[in-house]
C-alpha positions in Angstrom: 66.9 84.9 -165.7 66.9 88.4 -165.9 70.1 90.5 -165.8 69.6 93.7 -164.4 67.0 93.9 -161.3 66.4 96.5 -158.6 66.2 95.5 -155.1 64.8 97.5 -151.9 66.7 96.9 -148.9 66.1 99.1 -145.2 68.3 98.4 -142.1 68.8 100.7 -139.3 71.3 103.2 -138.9 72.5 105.3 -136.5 72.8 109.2 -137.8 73.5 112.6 -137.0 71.6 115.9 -137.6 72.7 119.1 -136.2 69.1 119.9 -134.6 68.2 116.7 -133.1 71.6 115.0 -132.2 72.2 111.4 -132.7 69.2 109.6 -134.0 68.6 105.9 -135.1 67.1 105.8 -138.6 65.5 103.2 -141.0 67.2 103.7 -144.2 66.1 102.5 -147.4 68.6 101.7 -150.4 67.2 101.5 -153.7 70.0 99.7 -156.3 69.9 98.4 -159.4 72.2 94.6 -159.3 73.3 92.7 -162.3 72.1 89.1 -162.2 70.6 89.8 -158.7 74.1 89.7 -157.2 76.3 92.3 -158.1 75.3 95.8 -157.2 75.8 98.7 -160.0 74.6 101.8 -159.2 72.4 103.3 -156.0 69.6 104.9 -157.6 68.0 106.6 -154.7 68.9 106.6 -150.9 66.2 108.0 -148.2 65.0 107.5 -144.5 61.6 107.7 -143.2 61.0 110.0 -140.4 59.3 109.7 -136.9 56.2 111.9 -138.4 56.4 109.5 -141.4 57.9 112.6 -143.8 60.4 111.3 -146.4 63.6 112.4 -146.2 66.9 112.5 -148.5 70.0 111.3 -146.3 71.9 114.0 -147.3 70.1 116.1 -145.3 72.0 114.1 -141.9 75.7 112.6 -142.0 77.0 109.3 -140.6 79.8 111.0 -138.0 79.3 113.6 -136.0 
């Protein structure tokens, strides 16, 4: 059993940029979990664009 491990997860959410508007987005969470269950730290948070460009999500906020 190992005790730290880093999982990739992606789920859709729905952002905003100031260019395009509302946008629905595939983000993809990469955290590092203690004893696969417990989450720790996020060690990197990006979304894939429509062109298939990689993106940091600070680049678009949740609200408007």
């Amino acid at each position: 059993m190992k005790i730290l491990q880093v999982q990739r997860t992606t789920r859709s959410e729905t952002r905003f940029s100031s260019t395009m508007g509302c946008l629905q987005c595939r983000v993809t969470t990469i955290r590092k979990l203690l004893f696969g269950i417990i989450p720790v730290q996020t060690l990197h948070k990006y979304r894939e664009t429509y062109y298939g460009e990689i993106k940091d999500t600070n680049q678009c906020s949740l609200n408007r």
